[in-house]
C-alpha positions as CSV (number, residue, x, y, z in Angstrom):
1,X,133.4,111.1,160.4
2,X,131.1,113.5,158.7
3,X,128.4,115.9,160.7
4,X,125.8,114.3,158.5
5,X,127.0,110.9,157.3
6,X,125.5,108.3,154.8
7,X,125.7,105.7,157.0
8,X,125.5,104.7,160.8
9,X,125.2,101.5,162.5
10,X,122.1,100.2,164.6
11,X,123.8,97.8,166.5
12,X,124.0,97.6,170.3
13,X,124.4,94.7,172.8
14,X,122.4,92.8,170.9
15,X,124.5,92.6,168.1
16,X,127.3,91.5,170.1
17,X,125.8,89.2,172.0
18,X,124.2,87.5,168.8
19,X,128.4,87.4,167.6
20,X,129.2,85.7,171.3
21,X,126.8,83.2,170.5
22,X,129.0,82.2,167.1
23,X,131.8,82.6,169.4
24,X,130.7,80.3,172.0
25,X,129.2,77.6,169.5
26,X,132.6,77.0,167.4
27,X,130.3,76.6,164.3
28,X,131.8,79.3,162.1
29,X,130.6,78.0,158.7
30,X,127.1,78.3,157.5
31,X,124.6,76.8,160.0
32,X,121.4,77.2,162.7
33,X,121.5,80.4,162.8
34,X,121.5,81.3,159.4
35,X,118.7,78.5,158.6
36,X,116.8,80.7,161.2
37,X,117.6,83.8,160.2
38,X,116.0,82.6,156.6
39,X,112.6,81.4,158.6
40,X,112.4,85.0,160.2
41,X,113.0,86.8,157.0
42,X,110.8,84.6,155.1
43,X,108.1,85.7,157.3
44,X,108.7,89.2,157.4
45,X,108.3,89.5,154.3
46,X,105.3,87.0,153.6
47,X,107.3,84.6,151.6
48,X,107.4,81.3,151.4
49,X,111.0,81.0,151.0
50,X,114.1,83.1,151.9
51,X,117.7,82.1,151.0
52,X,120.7,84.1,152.6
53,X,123.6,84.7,150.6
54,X,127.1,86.8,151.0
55,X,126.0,89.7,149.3
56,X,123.3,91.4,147.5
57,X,125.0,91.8,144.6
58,X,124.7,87.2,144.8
59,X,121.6,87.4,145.3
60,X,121.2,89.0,142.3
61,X,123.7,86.8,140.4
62,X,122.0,83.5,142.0
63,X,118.1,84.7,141.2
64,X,119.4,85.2,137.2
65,X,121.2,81.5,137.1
66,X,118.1,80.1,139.0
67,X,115.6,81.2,135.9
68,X,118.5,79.6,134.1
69,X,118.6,76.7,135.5
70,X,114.6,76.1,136.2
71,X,113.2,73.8,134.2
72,X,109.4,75.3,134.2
73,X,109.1,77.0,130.3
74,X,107.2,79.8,132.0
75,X,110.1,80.9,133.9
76,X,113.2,79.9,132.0
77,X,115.6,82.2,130.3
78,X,117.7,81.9,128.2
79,X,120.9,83.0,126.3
80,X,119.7,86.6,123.7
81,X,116.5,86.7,125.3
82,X,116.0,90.6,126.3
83,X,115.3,91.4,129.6
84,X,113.9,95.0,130.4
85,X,116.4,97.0,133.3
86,X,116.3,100.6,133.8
87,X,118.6,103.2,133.0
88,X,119.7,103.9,136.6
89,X,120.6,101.2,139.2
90,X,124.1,99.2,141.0
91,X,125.9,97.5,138.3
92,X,125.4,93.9,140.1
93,X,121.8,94.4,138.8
94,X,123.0,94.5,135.5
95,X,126.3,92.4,135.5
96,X,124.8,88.5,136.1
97,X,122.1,89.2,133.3
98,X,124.6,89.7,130.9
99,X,126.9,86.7,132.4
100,X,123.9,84.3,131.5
101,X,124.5,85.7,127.6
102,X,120.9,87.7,127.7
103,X,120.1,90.7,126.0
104,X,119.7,94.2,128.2
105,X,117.3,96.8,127.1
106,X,117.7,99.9,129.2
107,X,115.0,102.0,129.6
108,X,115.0,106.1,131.0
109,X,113.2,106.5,134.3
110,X,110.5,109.0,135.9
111,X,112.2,112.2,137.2
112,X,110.6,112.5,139.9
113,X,110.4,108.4,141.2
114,X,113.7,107.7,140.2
115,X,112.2,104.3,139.0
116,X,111.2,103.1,135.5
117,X,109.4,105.8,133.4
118,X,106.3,104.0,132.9
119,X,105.4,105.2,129.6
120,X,109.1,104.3,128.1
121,X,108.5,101.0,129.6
122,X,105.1,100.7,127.8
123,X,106.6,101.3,124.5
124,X,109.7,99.1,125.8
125,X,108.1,96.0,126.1
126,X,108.1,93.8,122.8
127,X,107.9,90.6,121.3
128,X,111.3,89.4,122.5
129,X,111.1,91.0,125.9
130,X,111.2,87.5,128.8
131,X,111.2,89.2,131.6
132,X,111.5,92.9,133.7
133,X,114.0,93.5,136.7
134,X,112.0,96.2,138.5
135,X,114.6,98.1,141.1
136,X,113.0,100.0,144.0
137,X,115.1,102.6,144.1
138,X,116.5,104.3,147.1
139,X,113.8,103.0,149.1
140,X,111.2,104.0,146.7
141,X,108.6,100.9,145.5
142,X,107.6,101.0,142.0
143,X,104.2,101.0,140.8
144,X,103.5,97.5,140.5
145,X,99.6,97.9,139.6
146,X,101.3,99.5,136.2
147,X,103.8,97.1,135.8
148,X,101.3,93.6,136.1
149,X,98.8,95.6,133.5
150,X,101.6,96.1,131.2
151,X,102.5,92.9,131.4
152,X,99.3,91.9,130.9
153,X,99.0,88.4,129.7
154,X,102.0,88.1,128.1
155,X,104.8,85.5,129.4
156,X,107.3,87.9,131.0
157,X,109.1,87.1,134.0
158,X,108.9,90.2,136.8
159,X,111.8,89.9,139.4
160,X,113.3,92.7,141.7
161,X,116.3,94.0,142.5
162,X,114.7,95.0,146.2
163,X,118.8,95.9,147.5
164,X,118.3,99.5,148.7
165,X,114.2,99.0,149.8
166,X,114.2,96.5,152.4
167,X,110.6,97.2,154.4
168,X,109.4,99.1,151.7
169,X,105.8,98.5,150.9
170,X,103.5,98.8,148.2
171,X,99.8,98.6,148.4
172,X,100.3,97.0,152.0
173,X,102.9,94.5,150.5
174,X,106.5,93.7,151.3
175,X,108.5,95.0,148.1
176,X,110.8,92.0,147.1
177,X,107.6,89.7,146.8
178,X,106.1,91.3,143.5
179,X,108.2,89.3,141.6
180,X,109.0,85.2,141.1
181,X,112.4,86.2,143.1
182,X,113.4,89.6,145.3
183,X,116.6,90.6,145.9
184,X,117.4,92.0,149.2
185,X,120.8,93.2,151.1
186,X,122.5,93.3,154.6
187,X,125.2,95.3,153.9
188,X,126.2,98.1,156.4
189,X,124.8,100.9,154.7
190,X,121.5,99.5,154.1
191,X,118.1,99.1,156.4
192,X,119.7,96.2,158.8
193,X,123.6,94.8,158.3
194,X,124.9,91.8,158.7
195,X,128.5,93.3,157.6
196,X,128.0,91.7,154.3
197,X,125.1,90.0,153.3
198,X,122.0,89.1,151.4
199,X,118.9,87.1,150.5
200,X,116.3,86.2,147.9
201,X,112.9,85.4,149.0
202,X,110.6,83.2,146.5
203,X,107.7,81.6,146.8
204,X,108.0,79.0,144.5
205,X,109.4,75.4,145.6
206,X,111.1,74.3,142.4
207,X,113.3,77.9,142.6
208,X,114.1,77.3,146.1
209,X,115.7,74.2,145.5
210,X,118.2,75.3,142.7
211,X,118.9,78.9,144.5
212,X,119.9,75.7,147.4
213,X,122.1,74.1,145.6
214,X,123.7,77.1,143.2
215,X,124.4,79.2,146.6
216,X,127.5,76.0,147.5
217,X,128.9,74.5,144.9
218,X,126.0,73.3,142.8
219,X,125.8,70.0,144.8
220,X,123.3,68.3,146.3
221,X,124.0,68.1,150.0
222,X,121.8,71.0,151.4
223,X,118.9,69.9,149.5
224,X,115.7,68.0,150.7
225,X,115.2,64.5,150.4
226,X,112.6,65.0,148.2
227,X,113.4,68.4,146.2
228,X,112.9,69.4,142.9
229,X,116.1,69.3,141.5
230,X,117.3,66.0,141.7
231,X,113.9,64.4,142.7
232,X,115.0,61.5,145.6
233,X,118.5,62.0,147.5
234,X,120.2,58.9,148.7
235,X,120.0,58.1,151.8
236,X,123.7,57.7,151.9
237,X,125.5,61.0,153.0
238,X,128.7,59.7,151.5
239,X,127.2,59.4,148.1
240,X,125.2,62.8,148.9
241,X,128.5,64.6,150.3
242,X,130.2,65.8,146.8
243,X,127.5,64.8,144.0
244,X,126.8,68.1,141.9
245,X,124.3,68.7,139.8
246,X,124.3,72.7,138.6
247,X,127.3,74.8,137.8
248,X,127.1,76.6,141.1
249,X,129.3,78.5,143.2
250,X,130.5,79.5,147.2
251,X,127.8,82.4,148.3
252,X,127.2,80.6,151.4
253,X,127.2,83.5,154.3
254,X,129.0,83.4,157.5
255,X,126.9,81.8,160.3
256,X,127.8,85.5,162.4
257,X,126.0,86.7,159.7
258,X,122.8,85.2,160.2
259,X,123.2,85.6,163.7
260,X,123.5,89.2,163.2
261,X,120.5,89.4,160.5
262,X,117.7,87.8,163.7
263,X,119.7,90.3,165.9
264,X,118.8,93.1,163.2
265,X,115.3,91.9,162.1
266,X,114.0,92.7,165.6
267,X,114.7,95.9,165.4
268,X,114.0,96.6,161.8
269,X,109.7,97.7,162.1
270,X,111.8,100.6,163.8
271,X,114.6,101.4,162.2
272,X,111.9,101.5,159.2
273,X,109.2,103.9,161.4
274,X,112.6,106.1,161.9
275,X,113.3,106.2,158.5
276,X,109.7,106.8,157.3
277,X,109.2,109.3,160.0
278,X,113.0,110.9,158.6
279,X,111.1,111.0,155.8
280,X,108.1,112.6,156.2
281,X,110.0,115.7,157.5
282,X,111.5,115.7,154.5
283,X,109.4,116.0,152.2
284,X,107.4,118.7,153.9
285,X,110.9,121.2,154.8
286,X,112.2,120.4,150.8
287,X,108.5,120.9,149.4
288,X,108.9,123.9,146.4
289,X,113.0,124.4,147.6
290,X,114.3,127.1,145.3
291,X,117.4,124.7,144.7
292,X,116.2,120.9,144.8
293,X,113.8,118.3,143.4
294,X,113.2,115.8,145.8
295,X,112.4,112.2,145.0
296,X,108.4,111.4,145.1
297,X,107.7,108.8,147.1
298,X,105.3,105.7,145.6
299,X,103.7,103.6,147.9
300,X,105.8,103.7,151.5
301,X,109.0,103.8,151.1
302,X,111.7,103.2,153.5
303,X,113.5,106.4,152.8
304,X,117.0,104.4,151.9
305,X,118.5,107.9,151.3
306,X,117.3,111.2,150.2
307,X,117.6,112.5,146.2
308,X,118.2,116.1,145.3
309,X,118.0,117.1,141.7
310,X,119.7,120.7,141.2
311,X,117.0,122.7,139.4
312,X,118.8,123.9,136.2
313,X,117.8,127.6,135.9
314,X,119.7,128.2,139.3
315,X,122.6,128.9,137.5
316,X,124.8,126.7,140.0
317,X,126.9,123.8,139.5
318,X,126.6,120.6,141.0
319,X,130.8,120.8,142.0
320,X,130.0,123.9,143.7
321,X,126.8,123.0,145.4
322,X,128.8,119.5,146.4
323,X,131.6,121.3,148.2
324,X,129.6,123.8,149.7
325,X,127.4,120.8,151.5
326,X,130.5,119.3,152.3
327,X,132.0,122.1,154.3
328,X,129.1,122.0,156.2
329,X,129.0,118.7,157.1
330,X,127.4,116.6,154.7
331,X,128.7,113.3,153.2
332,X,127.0,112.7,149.4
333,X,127.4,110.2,146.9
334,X,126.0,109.8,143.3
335,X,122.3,108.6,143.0
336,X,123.5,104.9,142.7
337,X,125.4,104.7,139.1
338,X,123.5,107.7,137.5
339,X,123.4,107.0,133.8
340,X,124.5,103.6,134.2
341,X,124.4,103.3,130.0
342,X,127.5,105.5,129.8
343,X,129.8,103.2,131.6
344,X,132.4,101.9,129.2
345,X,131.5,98.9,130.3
346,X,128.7,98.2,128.1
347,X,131.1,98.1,125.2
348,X,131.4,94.6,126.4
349,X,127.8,93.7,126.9
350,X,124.9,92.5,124.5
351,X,122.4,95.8,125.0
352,X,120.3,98.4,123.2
353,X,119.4,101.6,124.5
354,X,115.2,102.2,123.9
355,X,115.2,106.1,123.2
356,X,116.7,108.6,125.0
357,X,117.9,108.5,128.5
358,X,117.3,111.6,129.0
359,X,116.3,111.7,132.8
360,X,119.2,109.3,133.2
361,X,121.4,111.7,132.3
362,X,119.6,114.7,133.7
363,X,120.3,113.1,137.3
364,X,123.9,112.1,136.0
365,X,124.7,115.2,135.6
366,X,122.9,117.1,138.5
367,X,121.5,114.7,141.1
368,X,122.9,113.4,144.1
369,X,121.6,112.2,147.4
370,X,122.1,112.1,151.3
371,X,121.6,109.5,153.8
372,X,118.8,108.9,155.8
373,X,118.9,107.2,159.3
374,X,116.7,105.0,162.1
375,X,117.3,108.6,164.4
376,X,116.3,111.9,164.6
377,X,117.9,113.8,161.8
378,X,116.2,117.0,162.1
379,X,119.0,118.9,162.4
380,X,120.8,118.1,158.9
381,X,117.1,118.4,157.4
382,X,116.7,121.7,158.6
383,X,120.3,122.7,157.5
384,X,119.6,121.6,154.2
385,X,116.4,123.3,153.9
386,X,118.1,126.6,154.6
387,X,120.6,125.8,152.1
388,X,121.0,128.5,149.1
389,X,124.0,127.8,147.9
């Protein structure tokens, strides 16, 4: 294990005992706990609605086929419509808009919030643009003021991509909720785990329904009587058992999962204050480095990792500064995909590219990041401070 590592785990006896409980119930399958796991998370983060699914990377894929699937005009997309992403993000953000046949238009991003450069996205937004995934990068929330006055009046559908900012809060308000839908996960590296694990949050009903039914199977059977989808259920749970009515899938979690996620939600106002107090440290010990940019934070963010950008007149290479890090300690990783829009994989994919993405590739090429944790990481802060290559 690394000195300084990406990721460590915040469980305890809690954690285990939530798993005994699973254990001791013999109700393996989605169930109780992750129905209350969704209430808890739902509050937390002032939504109506929360839906838990296997992964973040489904919650993505089942918030995209809900606007599919939805049958408010306001709301609906469909195939070659354009939807606005930015230039640097997971490629599960990208991946299910492009399964549902609609049209990417990448756009650079701010050096210094990591998220969407807001004039690009200004000059980004057209006549054919139905919606923006906003993704909070790293922890960081985007402006959302900018984004809504951009939007303006104009019918474009705002959803998030909140994977890597759970807790993170802009203008006193739960990132994830700007949007119709937020994406959120549990996976071990992020703000609470569940092993694997995710959720979308939503306040409206008619959404709630069909993320319901899309998360097992597309059938009816874990829908209200009275729902939005199909209108009335039978009464007959025979009839009801295998009657489906959306081209869905199998994202249902694992019930230790939600057991895990009320277990982790406890503690999560902490591991956040860790985090944010992590953070704070940071900023002032990395302020004017001779060696690094560091990410600016918008809002309060929950400090998912920390960015460095290697200034370019140092004369360094990123290769060098990497292994010199990691002989003292530290574990690093790419800032998420860098320049996602040089993956060959968008050969395959309906896109454009609006300008340059030239801070896209200025962090491809010389950016990289550290973890953060819920504990006293003064040390590796201060090692890193010193650093001079």
């Amino acid at each position: 294990m690394s000195r300084f590592p990406l990721a460590t785990s915040s469980w305890d006896e809690a954690e285990r005992a939530a798993l005994q409980r699973v254990i001791d119930s013999d109700r393996f399958s989605m169930g109780p706990e992750v129905a209350a796991f969704e209430a808890e998370f739902a509050r937390f983060t002032g939504s109506r609605y929360a839906v838990m699914v296997n992964s973040g990377s489904s919650a993505n894929l089942a918030m995209v086929a809900a606007l599919r699937h939805t049958q408010n005009p306001a709301l609906r997309l469909m195939p070659g419509d354009e939807v606005i992403v930015p230039a640097v993000s997971w490629s599960t953000t990208f991946f299910p808009l492009h399964q549902y046949g609609l049209h990417l238009k990448f756009v650079d991003i701010d050096p210094e919030t990591l998220n969407y450069d807001l004039a690009a996205l200004a000059g980004a937004i057209g006549p054919r643009t139905r919606a923006i995934m906003a993704v909070n990068l790293l922890g960081n929330p985007n402006d959302f003021d900018a984004i809504r006055a951009l939007i303006g009046e104009r019918s474009i559908v705002l959803i998030e991509d909140n994977c890597e900012s759970m807790g993170a809060r802009f203008d006193g308000r739960q990132c994830g909720t700007f949007g119709v839908m937020g994406a959120f996960s549990t996976f071990f590296s992020h703000h609470i785990s569940t092993m694997e694990g995710g959720l979308v949050v939503t306040d409206d009903e008619e959404l709630y329904h069909i993320l319901l039914a899309l998360r097992a199977h597309g059938w009816t059977r874990n829908l209200p009587k009275f729902n939005r989808v199909t209108g009335e259920k039978s009464d007959d749970p025979f009839e009801e058992s295998f009657r489906f009515v959306l081209p869905g899938y199998n994202l249902r979690p694992l019930e230790m999962s939600g057991a895990l996620g009320r277990a982790q939600l406890e503690k999560l106002p902490r591991l956040i204050a860790g985090r944010r107090e992590n953070g704070a440290r940071w900023v002032e010990a990395m302020a004017d480095h001779p060696l690094f940019r560091i990410q600016r934070e918008t809002g309060e963010s929950s400090w998912f990792g920390f960015a460095l950008m290697l200034r370019p007149e140092t004369g360094l290479t990123r290769r060098a500064v990497l292994a010199r890090l990691g002989a003292l300690g530290f574990e690093t990783r790419p800032i998420v995909s860098g320049n996602f829009t040089k993956n060959p994989v968008l050969r395959m994919m309906d896109h454009r590219l609006h300008g340059l993405m030239t801070h896209a590739e200025e962090i491809d090429r010389q950016g990289f990041f550290i973890g953060n944790h819920h504990y006293d990481i003064r040390e590796a802060i201060g090692v890193l401070a010193r650093f001079r290559g």
